[in-house]
C-alpha positions as protocol buffer text, in pm:
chain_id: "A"
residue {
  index: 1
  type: UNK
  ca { x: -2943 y: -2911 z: -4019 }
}
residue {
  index: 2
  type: UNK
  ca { x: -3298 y: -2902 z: -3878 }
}
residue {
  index: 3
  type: UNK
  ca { x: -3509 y: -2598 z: -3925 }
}
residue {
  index: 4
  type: UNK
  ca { x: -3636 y: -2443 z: -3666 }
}
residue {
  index: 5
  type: UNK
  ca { x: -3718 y: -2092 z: -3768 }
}
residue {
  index: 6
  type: UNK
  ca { x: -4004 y: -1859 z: -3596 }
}
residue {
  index: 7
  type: UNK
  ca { x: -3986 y: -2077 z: -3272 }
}
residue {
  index: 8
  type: UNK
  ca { x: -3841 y: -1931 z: -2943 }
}
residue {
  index: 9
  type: UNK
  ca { x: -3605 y: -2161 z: -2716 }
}
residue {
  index: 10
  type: UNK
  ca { x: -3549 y: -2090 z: -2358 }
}
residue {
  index: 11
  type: UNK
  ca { x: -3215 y: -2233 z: -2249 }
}
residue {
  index: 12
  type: UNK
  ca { x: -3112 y: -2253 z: -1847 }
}
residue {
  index: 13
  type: UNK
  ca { x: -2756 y: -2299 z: -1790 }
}
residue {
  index: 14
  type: UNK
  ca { x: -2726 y: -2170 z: -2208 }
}
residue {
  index: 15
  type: UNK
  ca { x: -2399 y: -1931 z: -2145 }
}
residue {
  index: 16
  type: UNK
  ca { x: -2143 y: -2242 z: -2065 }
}
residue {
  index: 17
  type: UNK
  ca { x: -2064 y: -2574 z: -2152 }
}
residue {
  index: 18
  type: UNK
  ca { x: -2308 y: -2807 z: -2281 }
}
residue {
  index: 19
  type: UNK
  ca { x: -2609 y: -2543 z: -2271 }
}
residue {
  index: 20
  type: UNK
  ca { x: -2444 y: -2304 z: -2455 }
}
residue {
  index: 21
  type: UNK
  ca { x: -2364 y: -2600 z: -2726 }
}
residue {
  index: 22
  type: UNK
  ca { x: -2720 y: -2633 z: -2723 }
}
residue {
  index: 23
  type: UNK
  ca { x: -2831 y: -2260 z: -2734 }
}
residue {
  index: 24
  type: UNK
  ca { x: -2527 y: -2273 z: -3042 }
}
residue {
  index: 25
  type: UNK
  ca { x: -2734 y: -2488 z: -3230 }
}
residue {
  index: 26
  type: UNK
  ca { x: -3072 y: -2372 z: -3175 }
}
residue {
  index: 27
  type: UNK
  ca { x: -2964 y: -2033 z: -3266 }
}
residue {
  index: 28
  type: UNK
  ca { x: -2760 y: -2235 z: -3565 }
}
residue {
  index: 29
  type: UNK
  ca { x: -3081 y: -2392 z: -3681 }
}
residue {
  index: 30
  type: UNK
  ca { x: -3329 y: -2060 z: -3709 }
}
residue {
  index: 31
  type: UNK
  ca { x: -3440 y: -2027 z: -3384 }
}
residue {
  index: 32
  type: UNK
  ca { x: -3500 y: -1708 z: -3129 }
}
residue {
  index: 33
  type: UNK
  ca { x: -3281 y: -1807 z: -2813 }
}
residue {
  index: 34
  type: UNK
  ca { x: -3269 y: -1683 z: -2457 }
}
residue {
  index: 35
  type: UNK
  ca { x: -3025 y: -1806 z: -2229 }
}
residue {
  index: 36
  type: UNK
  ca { x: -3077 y: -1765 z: -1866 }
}
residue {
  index: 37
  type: UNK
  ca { x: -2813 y: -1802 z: -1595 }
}
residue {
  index: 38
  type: UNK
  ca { x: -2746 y: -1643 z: -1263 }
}
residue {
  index: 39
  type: UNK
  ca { x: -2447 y: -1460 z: -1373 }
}
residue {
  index: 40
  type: UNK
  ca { x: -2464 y: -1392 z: -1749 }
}
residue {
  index: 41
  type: UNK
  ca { x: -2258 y: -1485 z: -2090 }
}
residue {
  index: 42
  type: UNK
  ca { x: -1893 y: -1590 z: -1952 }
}
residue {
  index: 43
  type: UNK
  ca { x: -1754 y: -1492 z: -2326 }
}
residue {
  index: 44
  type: UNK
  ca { x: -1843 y: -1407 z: -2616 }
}
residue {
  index: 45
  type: UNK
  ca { x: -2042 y: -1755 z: -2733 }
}
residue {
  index: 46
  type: UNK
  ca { x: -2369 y: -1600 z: -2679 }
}
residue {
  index: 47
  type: UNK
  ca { x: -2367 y: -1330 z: -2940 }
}
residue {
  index: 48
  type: UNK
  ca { x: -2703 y: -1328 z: -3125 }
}
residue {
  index: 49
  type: UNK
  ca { x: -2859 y: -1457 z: -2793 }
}
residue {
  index: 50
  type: UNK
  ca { x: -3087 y: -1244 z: -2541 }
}
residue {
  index: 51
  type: UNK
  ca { x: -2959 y: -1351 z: -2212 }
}
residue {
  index: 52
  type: UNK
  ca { x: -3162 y: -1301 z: -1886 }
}
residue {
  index: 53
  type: UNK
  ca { x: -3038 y: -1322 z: -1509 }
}
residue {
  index: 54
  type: UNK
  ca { x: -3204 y: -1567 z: -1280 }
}
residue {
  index: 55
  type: UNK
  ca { x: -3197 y: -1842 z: -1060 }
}
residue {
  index: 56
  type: UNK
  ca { x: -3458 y: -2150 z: -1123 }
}
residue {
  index: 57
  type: UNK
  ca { x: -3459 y: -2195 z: -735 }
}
residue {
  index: 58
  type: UNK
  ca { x: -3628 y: -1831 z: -741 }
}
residue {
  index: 59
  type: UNK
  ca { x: -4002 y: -1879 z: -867 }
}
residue {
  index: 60
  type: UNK
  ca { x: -4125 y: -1537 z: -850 }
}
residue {
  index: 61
  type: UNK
  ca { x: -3849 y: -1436 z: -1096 }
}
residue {
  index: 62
  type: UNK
  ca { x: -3893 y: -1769 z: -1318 }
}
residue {
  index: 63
  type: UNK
  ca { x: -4296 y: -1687 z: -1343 }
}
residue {
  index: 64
  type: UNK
  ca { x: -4220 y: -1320 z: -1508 }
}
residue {
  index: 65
  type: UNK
  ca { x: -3949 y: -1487 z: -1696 }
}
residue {
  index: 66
  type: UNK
  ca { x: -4182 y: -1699 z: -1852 }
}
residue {
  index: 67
  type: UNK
  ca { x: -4491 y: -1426 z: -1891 }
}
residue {
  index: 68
  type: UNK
  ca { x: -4261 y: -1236 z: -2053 }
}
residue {
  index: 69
  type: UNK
  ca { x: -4184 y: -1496 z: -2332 }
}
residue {
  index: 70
  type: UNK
  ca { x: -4547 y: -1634 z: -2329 }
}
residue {
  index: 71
  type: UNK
  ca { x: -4604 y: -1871 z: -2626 }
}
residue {
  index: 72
  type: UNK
  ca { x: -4215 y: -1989 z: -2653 }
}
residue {
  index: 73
  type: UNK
  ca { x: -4136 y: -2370 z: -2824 }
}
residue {
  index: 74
  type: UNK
  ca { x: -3892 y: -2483 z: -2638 }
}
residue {
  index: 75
  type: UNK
  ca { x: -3772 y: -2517 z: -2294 }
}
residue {
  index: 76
  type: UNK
  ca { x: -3413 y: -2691 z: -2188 }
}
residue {
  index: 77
  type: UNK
  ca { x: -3264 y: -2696 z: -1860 }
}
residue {
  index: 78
  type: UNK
  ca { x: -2863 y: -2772 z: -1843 }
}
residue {
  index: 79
  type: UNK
  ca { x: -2834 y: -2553 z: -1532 }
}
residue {
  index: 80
  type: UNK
  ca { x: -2606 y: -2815 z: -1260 }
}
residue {
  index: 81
  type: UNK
  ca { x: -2766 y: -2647 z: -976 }
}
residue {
  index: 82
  type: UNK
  ca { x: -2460 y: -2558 z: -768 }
}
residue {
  index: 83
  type: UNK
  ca { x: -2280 y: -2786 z: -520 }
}
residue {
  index: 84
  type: UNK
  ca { x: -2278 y: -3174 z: -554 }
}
residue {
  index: 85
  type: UNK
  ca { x: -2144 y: -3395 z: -265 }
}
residue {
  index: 86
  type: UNK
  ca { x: -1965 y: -3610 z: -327 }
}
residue {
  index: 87
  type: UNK
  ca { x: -1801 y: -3896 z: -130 }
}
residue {
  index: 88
  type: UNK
  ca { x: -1888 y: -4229 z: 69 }
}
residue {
  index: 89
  type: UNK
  ca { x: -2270 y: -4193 z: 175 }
}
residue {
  index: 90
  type: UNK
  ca { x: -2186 y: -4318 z: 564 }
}
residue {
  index: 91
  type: UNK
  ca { x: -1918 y: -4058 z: 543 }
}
residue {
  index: 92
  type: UNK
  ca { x: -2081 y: -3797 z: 364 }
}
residue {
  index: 93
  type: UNK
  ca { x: -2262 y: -3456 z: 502 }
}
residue {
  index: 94
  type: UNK
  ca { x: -2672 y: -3557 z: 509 }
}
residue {
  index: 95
  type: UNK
  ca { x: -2690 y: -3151 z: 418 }
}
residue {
  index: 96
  type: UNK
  ca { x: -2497 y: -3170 z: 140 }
}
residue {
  index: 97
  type: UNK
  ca { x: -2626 y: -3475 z: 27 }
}
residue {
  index: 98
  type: UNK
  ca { x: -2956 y: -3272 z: 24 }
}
residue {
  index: 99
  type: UNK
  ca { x: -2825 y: -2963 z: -115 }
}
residue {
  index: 100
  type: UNK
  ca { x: -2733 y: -3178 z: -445 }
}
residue {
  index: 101
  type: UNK
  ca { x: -3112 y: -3189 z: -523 }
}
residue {
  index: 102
  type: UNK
  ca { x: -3041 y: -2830 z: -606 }
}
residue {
  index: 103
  type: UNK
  ca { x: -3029 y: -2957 z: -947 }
}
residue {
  index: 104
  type: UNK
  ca { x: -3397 y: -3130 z: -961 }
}
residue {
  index: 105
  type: UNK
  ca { x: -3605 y: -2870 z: -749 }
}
residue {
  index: 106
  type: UNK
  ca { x: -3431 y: -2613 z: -1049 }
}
residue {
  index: 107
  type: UNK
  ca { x: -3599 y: -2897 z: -1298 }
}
residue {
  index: 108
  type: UNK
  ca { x: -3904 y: -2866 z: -1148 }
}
residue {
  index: 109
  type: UNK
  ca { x: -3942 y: -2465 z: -1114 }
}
residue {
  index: 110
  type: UNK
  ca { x: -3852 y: -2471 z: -1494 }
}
residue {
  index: 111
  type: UNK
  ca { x: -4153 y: -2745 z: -1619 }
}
residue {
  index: 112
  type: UNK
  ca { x: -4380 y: -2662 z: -1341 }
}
residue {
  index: 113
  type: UNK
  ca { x: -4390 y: -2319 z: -1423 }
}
residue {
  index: 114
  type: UNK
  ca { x: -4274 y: -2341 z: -1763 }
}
residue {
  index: 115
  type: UNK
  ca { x: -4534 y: -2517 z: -1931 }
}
residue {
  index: 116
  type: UNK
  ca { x: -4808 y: -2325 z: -1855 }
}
residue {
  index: 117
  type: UNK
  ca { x: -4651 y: -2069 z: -2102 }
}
residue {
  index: 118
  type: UNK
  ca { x: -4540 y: -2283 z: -2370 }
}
residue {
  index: 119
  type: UNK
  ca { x: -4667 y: -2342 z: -2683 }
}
residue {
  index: 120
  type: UNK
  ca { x: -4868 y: -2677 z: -2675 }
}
residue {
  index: 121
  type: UNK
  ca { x: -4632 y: -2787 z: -2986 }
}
residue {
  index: 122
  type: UNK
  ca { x: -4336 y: -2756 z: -2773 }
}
residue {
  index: 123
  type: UNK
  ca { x: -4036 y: -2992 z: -2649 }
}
residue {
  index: 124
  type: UNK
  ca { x: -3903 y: -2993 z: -2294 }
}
residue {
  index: 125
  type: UNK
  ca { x: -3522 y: -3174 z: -2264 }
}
residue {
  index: 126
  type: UNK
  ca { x: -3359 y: -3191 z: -1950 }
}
residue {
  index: 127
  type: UNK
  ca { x: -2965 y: -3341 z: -1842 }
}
residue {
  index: 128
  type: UNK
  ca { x: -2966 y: -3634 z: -1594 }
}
residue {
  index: 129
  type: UNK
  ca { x: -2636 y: -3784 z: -1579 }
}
residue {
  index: 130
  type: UNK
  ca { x: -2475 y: -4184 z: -1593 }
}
residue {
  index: 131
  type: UNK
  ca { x: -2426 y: -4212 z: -1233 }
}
residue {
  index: 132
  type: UNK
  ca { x: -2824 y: -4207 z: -1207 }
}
residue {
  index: 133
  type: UNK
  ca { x: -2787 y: -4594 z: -1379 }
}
residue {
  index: 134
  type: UNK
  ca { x: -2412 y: -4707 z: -1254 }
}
residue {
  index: 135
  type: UNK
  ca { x: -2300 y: -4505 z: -957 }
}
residue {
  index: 136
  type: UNK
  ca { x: -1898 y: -4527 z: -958 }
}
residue {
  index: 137
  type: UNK
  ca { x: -1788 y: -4510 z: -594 }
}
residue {
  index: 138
  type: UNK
  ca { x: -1832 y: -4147 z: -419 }
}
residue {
  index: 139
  type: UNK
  ca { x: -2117 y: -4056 z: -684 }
}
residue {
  index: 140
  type: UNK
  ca { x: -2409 y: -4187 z: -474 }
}
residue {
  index: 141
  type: UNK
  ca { x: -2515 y: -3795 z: -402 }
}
residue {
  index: 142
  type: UNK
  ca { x: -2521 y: -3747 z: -807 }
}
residue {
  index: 143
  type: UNK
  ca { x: -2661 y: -4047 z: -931 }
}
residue {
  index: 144
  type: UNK
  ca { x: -2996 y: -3965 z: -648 }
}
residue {
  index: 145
  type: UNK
  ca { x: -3035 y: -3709 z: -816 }
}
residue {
  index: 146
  type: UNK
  ca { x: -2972 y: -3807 z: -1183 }
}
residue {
  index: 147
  type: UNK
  ca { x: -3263 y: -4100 z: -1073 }
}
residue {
  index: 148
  type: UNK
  ca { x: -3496 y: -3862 z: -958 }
}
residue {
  index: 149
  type: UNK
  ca { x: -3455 y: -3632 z: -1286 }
}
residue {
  index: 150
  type: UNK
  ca { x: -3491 y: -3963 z: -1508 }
}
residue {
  index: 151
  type: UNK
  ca { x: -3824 y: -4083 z: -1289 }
}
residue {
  index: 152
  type: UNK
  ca { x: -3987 y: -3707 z: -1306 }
}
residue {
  index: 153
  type: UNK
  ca { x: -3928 y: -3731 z: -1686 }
}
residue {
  index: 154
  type: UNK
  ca { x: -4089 y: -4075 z: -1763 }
}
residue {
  index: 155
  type: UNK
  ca { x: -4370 y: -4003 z: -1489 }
}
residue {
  index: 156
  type: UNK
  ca { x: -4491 y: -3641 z: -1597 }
}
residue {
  index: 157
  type: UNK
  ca { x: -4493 y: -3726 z: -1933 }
}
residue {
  index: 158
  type: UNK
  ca { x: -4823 y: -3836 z: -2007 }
}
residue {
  index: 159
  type: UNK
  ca { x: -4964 y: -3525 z: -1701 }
}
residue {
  index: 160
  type: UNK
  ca { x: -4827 y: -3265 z: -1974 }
}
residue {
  index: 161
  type: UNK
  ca { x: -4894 y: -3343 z: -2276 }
}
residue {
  index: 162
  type: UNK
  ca { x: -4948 y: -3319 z: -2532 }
}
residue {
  index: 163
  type: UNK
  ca { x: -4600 y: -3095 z: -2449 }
}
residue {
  index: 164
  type: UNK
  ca { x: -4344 y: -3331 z: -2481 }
}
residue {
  index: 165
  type: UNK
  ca { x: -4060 y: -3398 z: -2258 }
}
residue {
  index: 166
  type: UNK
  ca { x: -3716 y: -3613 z: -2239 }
}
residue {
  index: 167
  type: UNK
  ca { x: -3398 y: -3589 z: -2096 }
}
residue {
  index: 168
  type: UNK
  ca { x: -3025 y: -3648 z: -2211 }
}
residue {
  index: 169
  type: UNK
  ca { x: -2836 y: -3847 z: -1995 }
}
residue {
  index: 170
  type: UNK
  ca { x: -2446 y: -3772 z: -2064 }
}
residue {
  index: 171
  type: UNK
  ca { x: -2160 y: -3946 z: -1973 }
}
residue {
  index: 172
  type: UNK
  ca { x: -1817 y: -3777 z: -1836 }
}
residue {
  index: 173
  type: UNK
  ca { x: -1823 y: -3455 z: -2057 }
}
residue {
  index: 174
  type: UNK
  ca { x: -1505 y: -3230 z: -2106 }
}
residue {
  index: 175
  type: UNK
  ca { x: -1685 y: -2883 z: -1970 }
}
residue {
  index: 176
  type: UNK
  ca { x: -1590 y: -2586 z: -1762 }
}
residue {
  index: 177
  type: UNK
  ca { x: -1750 y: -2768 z: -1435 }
}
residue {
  index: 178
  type: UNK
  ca { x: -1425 y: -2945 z: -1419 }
}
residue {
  index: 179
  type: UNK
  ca { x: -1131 y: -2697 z: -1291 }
}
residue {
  index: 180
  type: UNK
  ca { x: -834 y: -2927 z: -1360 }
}
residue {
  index: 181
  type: UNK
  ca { x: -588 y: -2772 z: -1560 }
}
residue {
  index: 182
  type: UNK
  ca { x: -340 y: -2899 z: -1833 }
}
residue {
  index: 183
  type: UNK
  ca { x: -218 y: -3283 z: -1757 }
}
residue {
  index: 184
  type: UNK
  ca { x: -403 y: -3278 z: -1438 }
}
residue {
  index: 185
  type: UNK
  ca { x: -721 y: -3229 z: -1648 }
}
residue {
  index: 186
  type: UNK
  ca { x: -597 y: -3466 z: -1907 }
}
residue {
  index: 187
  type: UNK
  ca { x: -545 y: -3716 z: -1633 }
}
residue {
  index: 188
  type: UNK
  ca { x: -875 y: -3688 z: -1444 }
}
residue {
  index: 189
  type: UNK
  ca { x: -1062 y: -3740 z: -1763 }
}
residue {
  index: 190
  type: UNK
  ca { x: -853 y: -4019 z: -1885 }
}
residue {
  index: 191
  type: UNK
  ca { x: -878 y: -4220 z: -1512 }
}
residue {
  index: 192
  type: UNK
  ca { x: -1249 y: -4151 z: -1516 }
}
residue {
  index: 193
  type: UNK
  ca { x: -1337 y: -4312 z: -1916 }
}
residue {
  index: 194
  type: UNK
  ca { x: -1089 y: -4559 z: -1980 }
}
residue {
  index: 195
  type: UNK
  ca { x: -1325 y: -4862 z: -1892 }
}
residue {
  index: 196
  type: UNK
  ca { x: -1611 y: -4724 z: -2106 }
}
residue {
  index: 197
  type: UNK
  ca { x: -1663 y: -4900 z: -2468 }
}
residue {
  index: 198
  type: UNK
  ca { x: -1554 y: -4591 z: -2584 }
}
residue {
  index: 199
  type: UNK
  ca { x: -1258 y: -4494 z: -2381 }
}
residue {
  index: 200
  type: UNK
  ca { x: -1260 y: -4069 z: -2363 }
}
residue {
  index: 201
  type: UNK
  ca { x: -1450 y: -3746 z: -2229 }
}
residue {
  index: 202
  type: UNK
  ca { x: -1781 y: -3632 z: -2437 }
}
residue {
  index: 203
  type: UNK
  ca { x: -1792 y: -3274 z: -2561 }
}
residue {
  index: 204
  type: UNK
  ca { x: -2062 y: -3058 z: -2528 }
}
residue {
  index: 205
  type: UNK
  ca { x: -2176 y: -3076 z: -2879 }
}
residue {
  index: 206
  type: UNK
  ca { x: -2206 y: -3475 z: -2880 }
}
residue {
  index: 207
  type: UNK
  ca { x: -2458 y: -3390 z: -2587 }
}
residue {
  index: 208
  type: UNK
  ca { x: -2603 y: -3094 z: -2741 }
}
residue {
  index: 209
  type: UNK
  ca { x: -2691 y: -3303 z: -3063 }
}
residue {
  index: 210
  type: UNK
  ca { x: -2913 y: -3537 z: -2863 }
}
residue {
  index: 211
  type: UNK
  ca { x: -3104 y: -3270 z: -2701 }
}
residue {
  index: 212
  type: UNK
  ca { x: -3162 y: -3120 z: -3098 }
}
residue {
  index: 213
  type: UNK
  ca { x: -3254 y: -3481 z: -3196 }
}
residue {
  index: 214
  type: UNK
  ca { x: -3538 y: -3500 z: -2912 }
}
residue {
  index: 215
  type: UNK
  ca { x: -3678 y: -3115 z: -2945 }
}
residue {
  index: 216
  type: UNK
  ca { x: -3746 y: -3177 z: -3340 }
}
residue {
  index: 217
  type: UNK
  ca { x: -3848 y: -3565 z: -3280 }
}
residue {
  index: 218
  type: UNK
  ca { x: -4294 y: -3520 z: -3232 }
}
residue {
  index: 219
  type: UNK
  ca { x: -4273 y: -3934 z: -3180 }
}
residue {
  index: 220
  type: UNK
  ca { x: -4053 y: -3945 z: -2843 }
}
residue {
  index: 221
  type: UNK
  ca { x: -4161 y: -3832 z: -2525 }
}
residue {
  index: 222
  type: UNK
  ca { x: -4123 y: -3952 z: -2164 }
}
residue {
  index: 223
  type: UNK
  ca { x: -3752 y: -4090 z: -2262 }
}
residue {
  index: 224
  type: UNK
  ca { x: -3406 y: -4073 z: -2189 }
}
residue {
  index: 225
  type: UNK
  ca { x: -3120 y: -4109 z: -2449 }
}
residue {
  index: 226
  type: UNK
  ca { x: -2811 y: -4160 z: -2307 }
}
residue {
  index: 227
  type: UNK
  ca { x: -2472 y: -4000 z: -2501 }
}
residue {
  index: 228
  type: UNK
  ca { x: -2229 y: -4143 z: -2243 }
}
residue {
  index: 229
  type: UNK
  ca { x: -1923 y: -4288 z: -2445 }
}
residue {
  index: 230
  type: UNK
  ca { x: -2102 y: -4672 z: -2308 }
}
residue {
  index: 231
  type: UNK
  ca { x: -2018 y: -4584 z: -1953 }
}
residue {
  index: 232
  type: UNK
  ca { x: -2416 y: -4752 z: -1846 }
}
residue {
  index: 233
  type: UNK
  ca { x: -2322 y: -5072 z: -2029 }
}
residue {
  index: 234
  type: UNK
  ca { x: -1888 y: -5127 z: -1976 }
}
């Protein structure tokens, strides 16, 4: 397991799903995490975690977030950043096409601000998402987006460093963002991976690995590894 004792990890989106995988390990490995979300823990899977209330679209609260935790290491975002339309793009909603980018103006609050506070030894990793590289039909909204988190990434690289930063790029993932219940669930995931080289839903942790792999990698920046069951390539 990697070591990362005596550094401090700020985790958005850290009290469900694949965030809170990640804050799991962190915490797992020696580190000092915070979680922020705009609600709180949703269980009890953030014991031994300081959690903090926020939204990344609110800057003023994000800058004494971060003054407050002045010289932290690490810095991941996993927040989804609300509503995503989906749909046909001739069909869909231009305003909730634009409200998906919820998601990447949250990415940018987090680095922009971020960094300045940040130990110059630390790791940014953010989540894009497979539809960014193979949009399946009604997905256009996401995969936008999923692009535009992917471009920041490889183009602010070399502006920030020598703070590193990459992103994960996951495919389908069994979280609590899908509702589904039961067979229905079972169903949805099945229909949505069986043409992928490896034919079923992530979990969180198979995500949450990658992001590890990139904080306590010094040799990678400016990349994205993709943990997406060969959904890019089937």
């Amino acid at each position: 397991m990697s070591n990362f004792t005596n550094k401090k990890a700020i985790v958005f989106g850290g009290t469900s799903g694949i965030g809170l995988e990640i804050a799991k390990l962190l915490m797992q490995s020696g580190a000092e995490v915070i979680t922020v979300s705009r609600r709180g823990p949703l269980g009890d899977g953030n014991i031994g975690m300081q959690n903090e209330i926020a939204d990344v679209q609110d800057r003023e609260a994000l800058q004494v977030l971060f003054e407050r935790h002045t010289g932290f290491h690490y810095l991941v975002n996993a927040a989804t950043g609300g509503s995503r339309a989906i749909g046909p793009f001739l069909e869909m909603d231009l305003d909730g096409f634009q409200d998906s980018f919820a998601k990447l103006w949250g990415y940018l609050n987090t680095v922009r601000i971020g960094a300045a506070h940040m130990s110059q030894a630390g790791a940014i990793v953010l989540l894009s998402g497979y539809p960014a590289r193979k949009a399946k039909h009604g997905s256009i909204a996401i995969g936008t987006v999923g692009n535009a988190v992917e471009g920041f990434v490889k183009l602010v690289a070399s502006e920030i460093k020598p703070l590193r930063i990459n992103a994960v790029c996951p495919g389908l993932i069994d979280t609590p963002m899908f509702t589904q219940q039961g067979a229905a669930r079972q169903n949805f995931l099945a229909d949505g991976t069986q043409e992928n080289l490896i034919p079923r839903a992530g979990q969180p942790e198979e995500v949450a690995s990658a992001a590890m792999f990139l904080l306590e990698n010094r040799f990678i920046t400016g990349t994205i590894v993709d943990v997406d069951g060969g959904a890019i390539c089937s």
